[in-house]
Phi, psi and omega in degrees: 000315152336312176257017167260301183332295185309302209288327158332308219252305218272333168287318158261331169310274185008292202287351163245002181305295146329115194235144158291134196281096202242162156180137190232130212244120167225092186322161169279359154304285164348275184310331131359268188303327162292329160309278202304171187205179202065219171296146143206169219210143163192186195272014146218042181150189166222151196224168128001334230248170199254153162299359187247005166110336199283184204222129160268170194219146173084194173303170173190129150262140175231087155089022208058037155196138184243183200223141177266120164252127176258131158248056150249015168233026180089352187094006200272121175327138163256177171203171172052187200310148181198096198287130193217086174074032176113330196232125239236121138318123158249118190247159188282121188276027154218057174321119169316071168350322215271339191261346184289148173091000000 
């Protein structure tokens, strides 16, 4: 009787001891892009955001000219020919930094 109490005893402690494990994964690109807001440019593109972190997508005039994000690409500027709902776009494929923003 004694060692079923224990093994009794020793199963729920176990059993309550076990905690779930959570853990939430963000590159630092990511985490990055979400502080900032406006243009941001890395080696692998250039994006978007809103003051509130979210990323556009679709058109955007900026400054009197506008720009394609595509969102099927992460939201990522497009350039040169570009098809958009059937109908094809020519964007410049060396857009002026100095004018993005």
């Amino acid at each position: 009787m004694k060692k079923q109490i224990a093994a009794l005893t020793l199963a729920t402690t176990l059993g309550l001891s076990i905690q779930p494990i959570v853990s939430s994964a963000e590159t630092a690109q990511n985490m990055q892009a979400t502080e900032q807001s406006g243009w941001v440019k890395d080696e692998n593109g250039t994006w978007f955001y809103f003051e509130n972190g979210v990323k556009k997508t679709g058109w955007l005039k900026d400054n009197d000219r506008w720009y394609y994000l595509d969102a099927n690409n992460g939201g990522s500027m497009k350039t040169g020919w570009v098809n958009v709902e059937g109908k094809y776009y020519y964007l410049d494929t060396n857009p002026d930094p100095n004018k993005i923003g």
